[in-house]
C-alpha positions as a Markdown table, in Angstrom:
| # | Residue | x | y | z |
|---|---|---|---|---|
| 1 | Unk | 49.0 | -52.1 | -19.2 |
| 2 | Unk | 49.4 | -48.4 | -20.1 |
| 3 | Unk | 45.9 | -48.8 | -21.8 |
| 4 | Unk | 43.8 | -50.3 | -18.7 |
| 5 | Unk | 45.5 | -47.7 | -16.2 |
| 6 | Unk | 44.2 | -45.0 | -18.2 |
| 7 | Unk | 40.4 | -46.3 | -18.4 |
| 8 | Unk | 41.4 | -47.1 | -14.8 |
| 9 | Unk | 41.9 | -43.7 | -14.1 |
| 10 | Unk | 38.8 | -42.9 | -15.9 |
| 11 | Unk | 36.8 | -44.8 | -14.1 |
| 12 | Unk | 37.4 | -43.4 | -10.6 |
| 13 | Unk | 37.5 | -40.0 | -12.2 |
| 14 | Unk | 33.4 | -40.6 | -13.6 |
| 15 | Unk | 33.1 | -41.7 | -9.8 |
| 16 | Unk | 35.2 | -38.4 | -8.2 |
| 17 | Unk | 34.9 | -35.6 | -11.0 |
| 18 | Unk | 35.7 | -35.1 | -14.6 |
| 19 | Unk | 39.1 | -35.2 | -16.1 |
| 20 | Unk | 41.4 | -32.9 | -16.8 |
| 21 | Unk | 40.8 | -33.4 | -21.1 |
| 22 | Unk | 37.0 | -33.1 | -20.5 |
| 23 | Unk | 37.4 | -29.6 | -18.5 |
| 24 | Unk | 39.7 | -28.7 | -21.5 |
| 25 | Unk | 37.2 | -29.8 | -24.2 |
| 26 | Unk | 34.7 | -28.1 | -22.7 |
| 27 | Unk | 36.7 | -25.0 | -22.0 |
| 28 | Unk | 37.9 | -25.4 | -26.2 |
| 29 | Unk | 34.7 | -24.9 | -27.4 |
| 30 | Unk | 33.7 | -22.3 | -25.4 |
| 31 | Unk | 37.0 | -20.1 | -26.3 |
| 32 | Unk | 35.8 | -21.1 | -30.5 |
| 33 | Unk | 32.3 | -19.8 | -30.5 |
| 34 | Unk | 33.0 | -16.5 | -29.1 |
| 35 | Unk | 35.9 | -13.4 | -29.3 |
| 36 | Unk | 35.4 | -12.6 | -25.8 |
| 37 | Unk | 38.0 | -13.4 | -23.3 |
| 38 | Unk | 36.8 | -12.4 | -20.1 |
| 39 | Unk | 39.2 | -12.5 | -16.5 |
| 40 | Unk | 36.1 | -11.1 | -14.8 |
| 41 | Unk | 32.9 | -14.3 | -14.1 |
| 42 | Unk | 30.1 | -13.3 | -12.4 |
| 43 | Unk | 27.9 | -16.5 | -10.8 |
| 44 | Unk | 24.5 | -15.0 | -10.6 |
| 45 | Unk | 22.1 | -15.5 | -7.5 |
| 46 | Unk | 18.5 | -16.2 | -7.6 |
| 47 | Unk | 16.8 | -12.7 | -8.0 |
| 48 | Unk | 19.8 | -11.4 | -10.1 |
| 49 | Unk | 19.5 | -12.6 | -13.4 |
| 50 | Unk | 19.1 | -8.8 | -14.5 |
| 51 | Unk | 22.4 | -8.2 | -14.2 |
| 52 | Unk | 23.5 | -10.3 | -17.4 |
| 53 | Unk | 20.4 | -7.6 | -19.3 |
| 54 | Unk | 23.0 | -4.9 | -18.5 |
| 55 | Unk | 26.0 | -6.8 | -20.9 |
| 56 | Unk | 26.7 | -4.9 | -24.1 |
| 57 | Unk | 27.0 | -7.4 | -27.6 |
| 58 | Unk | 26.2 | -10.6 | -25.1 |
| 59 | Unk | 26.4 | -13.7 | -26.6 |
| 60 | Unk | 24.5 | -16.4 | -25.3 |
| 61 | Unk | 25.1 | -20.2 | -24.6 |
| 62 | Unk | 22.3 | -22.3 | -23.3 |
| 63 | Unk | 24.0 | -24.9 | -20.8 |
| 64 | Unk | 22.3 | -27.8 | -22.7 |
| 65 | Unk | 24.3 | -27.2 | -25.9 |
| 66 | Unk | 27.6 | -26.9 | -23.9 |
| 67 | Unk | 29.5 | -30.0 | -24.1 |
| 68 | Unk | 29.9 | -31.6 | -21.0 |
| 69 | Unk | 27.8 | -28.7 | -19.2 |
| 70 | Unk | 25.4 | -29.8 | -15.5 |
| 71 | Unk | 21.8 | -29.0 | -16.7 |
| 72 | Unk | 19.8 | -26.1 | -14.0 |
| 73 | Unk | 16.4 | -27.7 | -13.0 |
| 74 | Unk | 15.5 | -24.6 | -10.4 |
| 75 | Unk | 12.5 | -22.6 | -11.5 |
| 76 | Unk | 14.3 | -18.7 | -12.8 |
| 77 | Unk | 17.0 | -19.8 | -13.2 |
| 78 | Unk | 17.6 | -19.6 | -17.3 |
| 79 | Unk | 20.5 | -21.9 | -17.3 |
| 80 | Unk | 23.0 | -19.8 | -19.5 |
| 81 | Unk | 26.6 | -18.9 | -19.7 |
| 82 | Unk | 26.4 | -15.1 | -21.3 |
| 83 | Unk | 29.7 | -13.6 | -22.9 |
| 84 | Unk | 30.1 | -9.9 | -23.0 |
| 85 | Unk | 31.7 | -6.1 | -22.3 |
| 86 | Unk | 30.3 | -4.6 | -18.9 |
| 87 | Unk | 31.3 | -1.5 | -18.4 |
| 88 | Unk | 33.8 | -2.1 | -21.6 |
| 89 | Unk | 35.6 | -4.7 | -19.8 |
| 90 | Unk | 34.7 | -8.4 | -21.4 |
| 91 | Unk | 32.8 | -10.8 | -18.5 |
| 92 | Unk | 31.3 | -14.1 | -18.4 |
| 93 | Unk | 28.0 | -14.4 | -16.1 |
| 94 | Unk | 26.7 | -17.6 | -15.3 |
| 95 | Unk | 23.0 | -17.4 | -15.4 |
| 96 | Unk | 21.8 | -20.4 | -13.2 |
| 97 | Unk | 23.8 | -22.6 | -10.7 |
| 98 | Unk | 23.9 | -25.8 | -9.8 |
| 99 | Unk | 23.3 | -26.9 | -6.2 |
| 100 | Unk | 23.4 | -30.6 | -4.1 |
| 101 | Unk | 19.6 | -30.7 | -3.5 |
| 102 | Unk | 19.3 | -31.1 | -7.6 |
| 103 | Unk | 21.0 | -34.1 | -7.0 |
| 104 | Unk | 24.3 | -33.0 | -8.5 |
| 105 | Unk | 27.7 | -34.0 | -7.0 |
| 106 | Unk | 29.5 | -31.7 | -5.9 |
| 107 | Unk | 32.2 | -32.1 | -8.2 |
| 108 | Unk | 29.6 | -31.2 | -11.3 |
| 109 | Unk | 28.2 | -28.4 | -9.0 |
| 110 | Unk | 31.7 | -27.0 | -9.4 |
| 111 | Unk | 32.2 | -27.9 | -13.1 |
| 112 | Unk | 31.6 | -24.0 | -14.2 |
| 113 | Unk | 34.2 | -22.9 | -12.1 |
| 114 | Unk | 36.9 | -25.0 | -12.9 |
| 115 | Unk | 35.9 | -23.7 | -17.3 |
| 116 | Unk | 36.0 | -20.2 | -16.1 |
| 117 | Unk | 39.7 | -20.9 | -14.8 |
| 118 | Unk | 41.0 | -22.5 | -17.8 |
| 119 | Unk | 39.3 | -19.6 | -20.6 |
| 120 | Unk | 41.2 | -16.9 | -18.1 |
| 121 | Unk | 39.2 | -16.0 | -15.4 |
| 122 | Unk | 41.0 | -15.1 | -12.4 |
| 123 | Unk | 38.1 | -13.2 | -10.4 |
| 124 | Unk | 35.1 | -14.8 | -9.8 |
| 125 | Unk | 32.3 | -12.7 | -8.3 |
| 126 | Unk | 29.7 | -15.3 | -6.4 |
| 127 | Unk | 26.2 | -13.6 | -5.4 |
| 128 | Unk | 23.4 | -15.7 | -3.8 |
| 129 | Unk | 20.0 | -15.1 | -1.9 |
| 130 | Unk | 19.8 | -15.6 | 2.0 |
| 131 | Unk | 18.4 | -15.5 | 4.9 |
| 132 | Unk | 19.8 | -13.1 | 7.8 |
| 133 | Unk | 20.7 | -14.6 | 11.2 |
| 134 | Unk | 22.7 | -11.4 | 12.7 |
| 135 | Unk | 19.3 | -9.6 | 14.7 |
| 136 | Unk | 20.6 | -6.3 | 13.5 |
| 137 | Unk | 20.8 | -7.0 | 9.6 |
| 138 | Unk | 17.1 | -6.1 | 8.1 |
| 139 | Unk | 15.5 | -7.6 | 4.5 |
| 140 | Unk | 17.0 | -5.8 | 1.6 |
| 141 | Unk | 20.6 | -6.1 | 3.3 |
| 142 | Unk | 23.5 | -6.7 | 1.0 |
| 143 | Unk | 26.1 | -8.9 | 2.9 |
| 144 | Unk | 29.6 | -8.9 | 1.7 |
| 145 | Unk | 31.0 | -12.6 | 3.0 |
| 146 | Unk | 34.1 | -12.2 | 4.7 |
| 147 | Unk | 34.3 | -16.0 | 5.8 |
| 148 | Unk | 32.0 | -18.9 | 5.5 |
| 149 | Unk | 31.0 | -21.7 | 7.8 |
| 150 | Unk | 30.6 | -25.2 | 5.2 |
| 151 | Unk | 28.1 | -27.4 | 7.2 |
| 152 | Unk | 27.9 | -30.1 | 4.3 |
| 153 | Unk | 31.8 | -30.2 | 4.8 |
| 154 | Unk | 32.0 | -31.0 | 8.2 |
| 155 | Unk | 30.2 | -34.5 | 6.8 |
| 156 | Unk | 32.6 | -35.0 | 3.8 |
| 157 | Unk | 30.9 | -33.2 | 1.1 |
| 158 | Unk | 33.8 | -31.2 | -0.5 |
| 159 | Unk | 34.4 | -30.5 | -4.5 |
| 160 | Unk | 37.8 | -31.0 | -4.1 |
| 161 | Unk | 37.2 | -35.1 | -3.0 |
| 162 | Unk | 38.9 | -37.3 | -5.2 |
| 163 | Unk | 42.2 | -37.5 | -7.6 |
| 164 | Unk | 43.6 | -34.3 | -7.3 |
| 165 | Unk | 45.2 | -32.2 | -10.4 |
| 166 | Unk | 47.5 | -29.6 | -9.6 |
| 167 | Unk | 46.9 | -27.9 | -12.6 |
| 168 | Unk | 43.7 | -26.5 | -10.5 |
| 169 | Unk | 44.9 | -26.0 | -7.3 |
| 170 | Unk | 47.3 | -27.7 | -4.2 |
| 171 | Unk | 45.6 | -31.1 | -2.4 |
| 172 | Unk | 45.2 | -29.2 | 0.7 |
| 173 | Unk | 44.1 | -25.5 | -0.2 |
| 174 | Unk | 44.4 | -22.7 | 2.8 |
| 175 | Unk | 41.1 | -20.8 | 3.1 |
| 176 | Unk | 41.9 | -18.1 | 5.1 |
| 177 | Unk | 41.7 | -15.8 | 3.0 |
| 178 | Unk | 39.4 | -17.0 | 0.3 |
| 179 | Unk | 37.2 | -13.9 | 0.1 |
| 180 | Unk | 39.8 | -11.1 | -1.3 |
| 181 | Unk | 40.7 | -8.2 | 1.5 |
| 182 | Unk | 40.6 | -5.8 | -1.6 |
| 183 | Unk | 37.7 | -6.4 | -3.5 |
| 184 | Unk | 35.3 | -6.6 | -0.5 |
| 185 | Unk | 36.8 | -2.7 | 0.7 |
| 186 | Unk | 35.9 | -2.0 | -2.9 |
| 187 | Unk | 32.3 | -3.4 | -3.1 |
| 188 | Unk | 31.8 | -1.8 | 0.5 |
| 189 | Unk | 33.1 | 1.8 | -0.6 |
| 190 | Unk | 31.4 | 1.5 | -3.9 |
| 191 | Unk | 28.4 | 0.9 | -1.7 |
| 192 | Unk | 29.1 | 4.0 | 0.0 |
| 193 | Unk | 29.7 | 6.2 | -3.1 |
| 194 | Unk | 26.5 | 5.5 | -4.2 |
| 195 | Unk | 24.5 | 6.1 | -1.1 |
| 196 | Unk | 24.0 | 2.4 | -0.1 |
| 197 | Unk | 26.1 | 2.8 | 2.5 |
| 198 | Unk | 23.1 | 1.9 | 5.5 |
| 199 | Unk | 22.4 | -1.5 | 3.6 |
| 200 | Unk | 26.1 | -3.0 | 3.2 |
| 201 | Unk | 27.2 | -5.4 | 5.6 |
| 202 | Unk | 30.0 | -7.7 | 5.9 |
| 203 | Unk | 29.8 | -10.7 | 7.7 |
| 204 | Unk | 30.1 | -14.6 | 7.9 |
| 205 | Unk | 27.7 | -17.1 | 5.6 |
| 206 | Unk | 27.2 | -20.5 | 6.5 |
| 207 | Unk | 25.9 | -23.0 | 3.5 |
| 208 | Unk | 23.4 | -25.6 | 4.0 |
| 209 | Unk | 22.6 | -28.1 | 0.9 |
| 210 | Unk | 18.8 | -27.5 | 0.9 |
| 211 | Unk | 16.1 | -27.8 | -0.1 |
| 212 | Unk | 14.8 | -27.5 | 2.9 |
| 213 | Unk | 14.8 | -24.0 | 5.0 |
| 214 | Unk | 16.7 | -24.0 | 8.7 |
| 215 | Unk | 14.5 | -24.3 | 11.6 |
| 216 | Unk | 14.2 | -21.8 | 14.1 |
| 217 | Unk | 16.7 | -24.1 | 16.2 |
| 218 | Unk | 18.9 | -24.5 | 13.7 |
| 219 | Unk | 18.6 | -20.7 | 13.4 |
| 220 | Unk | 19.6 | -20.2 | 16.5 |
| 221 | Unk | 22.3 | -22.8 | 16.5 |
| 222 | Unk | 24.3 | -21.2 | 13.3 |
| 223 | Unk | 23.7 | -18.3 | 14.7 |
| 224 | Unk | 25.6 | -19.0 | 17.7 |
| 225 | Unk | 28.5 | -20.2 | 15.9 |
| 226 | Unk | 28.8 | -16.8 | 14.6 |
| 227 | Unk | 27.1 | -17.0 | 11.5 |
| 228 | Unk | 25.2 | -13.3 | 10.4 |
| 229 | Unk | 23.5 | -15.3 | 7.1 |
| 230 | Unk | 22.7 | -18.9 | 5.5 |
| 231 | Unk | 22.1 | -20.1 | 2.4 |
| 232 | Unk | 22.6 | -22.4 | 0.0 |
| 233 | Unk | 25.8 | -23.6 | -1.2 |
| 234 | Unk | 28.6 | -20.8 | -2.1 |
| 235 | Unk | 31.3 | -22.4 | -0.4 |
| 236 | Unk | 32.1 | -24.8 | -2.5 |
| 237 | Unk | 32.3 | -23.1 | -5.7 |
| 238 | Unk | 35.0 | -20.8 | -3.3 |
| 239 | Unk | 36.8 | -23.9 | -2.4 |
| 240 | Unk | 36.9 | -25.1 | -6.1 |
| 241 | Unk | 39.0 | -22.0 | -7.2 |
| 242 | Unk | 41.6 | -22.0 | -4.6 |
């Protein structure tokens, strides 16, 4: 009996999400082929792939010959996790994301996330392109996200459906304050420092699932719910770390 509940328990977890041993597996290999041990990841955005160049003694995993790894099909997007020092402190970057319109679940959108928690990544930095909604925010903008708006949760696409393990988080996770107070006054005043100050803003994404832009309606809509930008996913690689 023991036996049939656990490929029981498989079964609904293929349907739902990985399980816990496959993160683990995954997460295994990764900590045996490099030294690096990095509490910093940075998910890279479409546009910001240079930012991996900048990595001092990177080492370099192509996402097809990581076990268990969601394979990238968006044009640019190299599709590599890249181990390394920047500025001297060790930092994975994830070079390529995963989204819904790919045809990915949202539970294997979020598998990179959940790998980055169990090598010891406690700060993931999420960047993104998007589009601005807020009439006063100009092309070139950076926005700092202070809160998001999930669309494709409102009809039941979350990463966290499913069997829940607390070993990555509570059933019900708060969100309030998903987007850290302390970092974001940092990235803003960093912004500052360096005479960026007229191109940092702060405001409120909402996520879409693509691949299709908004239309002007829509536009309009979001924006009246008090969106400034809208993109693509995001939110649900927040809602997987909490």
């Amino acid at each position: 009996m023991a036996t049939r509940a656990k490929e029981q328990e498989k079964e609904e977890c293929r349907r739902t999400g990985y399980t816990y041993e496959e993160y683990k597996r995954t997460a295994d290999w990764l900590l045996s082929k490099t030294k690096y041990r990095p509490s910093v990841a940075v998910v890279l955005g479409s546009g910001l792939g240079g930012l991996a160049d900048l990595m001092e003694n990177p080492v370099a995993f192509k996402y097809n010959d990581i076990p268990n790894f969601p394979q990238s099909t968006v044009e640019g997007h190299d599709g590599q996790l890249i181990f390394g020092n920047l500025n001297g402190k060790p930092c994975v970057c994830m070079k390529g994301r995963f989204h819904m319109y790919e045809g990915h679940p949202l539970w294997k959108v979020t598998f990179p996330i959940r790998i980055f928690f169990l090598i010891g990544v406690r700060t993931v930095l999420v960047t993104n392109a998007a589009g601005g909604l807020n009439n006063e925010y100009k092309v070139g903008d950076l926005m700092i996200i202070k809160d998001h708006i999930n669309m494709p949760g409102f009809a039941g696409q979350n990463p966290l459906i499913g069997k829940n393990d607390e070993r990555f988080g509570p059933r019900f996770p708060a969100l309030s304050d998903a987007y850290d107070k302390d970092l974001r006054k940092l990235v803003l005043a960093i912004g500052q420092e360096l005479g960026h100050g007229n191109i940092m803003r702060e405001g409120v994404y909402v996520s879409l699932g693509g691949p299709s832009y908004e239309t002007i309606a829509e536009c309009i809509f979001l924006s009246k719910m008090g969106a400034d930008a809208v993109g693509f996913l995001v939110q649900c690689e927040i809602v997987s770390v909490m």
